[in-house]
Phi, psi and omega in degrees: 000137183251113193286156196305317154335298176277329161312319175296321189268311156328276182333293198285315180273359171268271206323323185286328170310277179319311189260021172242345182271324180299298167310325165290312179307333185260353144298328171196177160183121186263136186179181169287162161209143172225146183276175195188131190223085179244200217208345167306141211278137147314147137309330177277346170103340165285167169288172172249155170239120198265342167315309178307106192316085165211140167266166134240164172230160188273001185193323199308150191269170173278135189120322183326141177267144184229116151275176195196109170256098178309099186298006169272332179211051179044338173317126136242162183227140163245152203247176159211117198308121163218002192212151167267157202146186320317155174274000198210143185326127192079337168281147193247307231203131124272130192239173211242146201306315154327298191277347152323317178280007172261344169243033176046049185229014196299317168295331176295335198073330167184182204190176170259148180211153164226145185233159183206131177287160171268000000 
């Protein structure tokens, strides 16, 4: 028979588990990233401006701040979440063309990046 005590000591190291992966993935993450420049209302409810250092992300709250360095030519920005995404496999961050174009990657379409939330 298994006493409420190690269900309780399970429980409590899954959680604890769970919510230190949660943080580190949001603290620092290496993946693709590609821009996307539409003129369309956000997930956050603002309009987007593709000029604006601003991104999405899958989980991050709105408003967050990120930097984001293009592991091809060090060039970094820092961003602010405001819309959600990216939809496709491998990508981490979708950014908005400004800040692509600030980590040189517009002709290109995407690139490797690592972000750290501020």
């Amino acid at each position: 028979m298994v006493s409420l005590s190690s269900i309780r000591s399970v429980l409590s190291a899954s959680v604890l588990f769970l919510m230190l992966g949660a943080v580190s993935a949001q603290a620092g993450a290496c993946g693709g990233a590609s821009w996307y420049a539409l003129r369309s209302k956000t997930a956050s409810g603002e309009r987007m401006n593709p000029s604006d250092l601003t991104a999405a992300h899958r989980t991050l709250p709105f408003g967050s701040k990120v930097k984001v360095t293009n592991q091809r030519n060090g060039k970094a920005v820092v961003v602010r979440i405001n819309d959600r995404g990216p939809f496709i496999k491998g990508r981490v961050i979708d950014l908005s063309k400004g800040a692509a174009s600030r980590l040189g990657f517009v002709g290109a379409g995407h690139t490797n990046i690592c972000m750290a939330q501020l």
